[in-house]
C-alpha positions in Angstrom: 111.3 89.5 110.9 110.3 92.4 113.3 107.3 94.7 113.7 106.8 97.4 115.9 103.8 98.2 118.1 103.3 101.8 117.2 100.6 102.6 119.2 100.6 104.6 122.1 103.2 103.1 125.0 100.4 103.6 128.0 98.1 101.3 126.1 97.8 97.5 127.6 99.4 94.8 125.8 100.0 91.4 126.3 103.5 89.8 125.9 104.0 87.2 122.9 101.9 83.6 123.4 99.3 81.5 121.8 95.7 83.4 122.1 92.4 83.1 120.1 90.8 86.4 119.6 87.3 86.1 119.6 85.3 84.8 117.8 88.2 83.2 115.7 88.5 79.2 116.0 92.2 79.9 115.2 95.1 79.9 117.6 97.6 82.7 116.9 100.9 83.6 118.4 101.9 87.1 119.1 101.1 90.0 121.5 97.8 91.3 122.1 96.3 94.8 122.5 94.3 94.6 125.6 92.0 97.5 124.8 90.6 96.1 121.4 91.8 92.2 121.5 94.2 92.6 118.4 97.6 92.4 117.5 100.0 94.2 115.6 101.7 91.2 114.3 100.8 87.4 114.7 101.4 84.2 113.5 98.2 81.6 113.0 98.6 77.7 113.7 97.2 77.5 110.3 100.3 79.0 108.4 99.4 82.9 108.1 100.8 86.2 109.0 99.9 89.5 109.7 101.4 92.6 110.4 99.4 96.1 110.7 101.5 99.4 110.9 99.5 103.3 111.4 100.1 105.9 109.5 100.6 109.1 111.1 99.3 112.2 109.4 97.9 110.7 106.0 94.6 112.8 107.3 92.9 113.5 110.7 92.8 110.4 113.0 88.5 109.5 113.7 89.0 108.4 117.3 85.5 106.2 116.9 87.6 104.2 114.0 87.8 100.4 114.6 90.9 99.3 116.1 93.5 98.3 112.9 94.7 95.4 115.2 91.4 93.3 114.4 92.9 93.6 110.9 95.1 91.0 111.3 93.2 88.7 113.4 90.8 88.8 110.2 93.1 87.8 108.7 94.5 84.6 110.9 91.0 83.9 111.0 89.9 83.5 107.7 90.5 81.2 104.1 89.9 83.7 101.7 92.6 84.8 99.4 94.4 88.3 100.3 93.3 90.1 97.2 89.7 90.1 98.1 90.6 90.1 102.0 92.9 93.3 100.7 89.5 94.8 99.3 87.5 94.2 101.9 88.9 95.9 104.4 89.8 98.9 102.4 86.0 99.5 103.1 85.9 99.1 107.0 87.0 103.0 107.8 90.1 101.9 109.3 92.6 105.1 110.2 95.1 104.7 107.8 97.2 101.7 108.0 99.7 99.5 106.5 99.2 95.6 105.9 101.5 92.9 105.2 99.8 89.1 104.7 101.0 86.1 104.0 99.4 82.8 103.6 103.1 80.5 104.2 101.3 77.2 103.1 99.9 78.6 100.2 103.3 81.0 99.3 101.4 84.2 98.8 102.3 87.1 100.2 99.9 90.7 100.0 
């Protein structure tokens, strides 16, 4: 599996290791946006995934939007099932995005 960091190559990031973004109890492994402390793609010692992907052009980008990289440490970070995690965030006025979770012990994928 692959991901690609799509943001902008001058931004800081942090090669792949075990980090807890804060104020998550739950390591993760994968890189780490040094601007906004998220990730594009992680894995949590608790069996999930995530993996956050912009989308260019969908409609005009709000530069005070929330980073979409704390999208996926949400996700590490928390129990509930991805179709209510799915429908909460659809609320947060994120830029437009794409998400792919998975909760490995628990075989469902979103």
């Amino acid at each position: 599996m692959a991901a690609n960091r799509d943001e902008y190559f001058a931004r800081a990031a942090a090669a792949l290791a075990w980090w807890r973004p804060q104020p998550s109890n739950v390591p993760m492994l994968g890189g780490r946006d040094v601007d906004s402390n998220g990730t594009w793609m992680a894995l949590s010692a608790t069996g999930r995934l995530g993996i956050v992907t912009n989308v260019r052009g969908a409609r005009a980008q709000d530069p005070n939007a929330a980073s979409r990289g704390i999208l996926v440490a949400q996700w590490l970070n928390t129990t509930e099932p991805g179709s209510a995690f799915s429908e909460r965030i659809a609320a947060q006025g994120h830029n437009a995005y794409n998400f792919v979770g998975a909760d490995l012990r628990g075989g469902e994928w979103f």
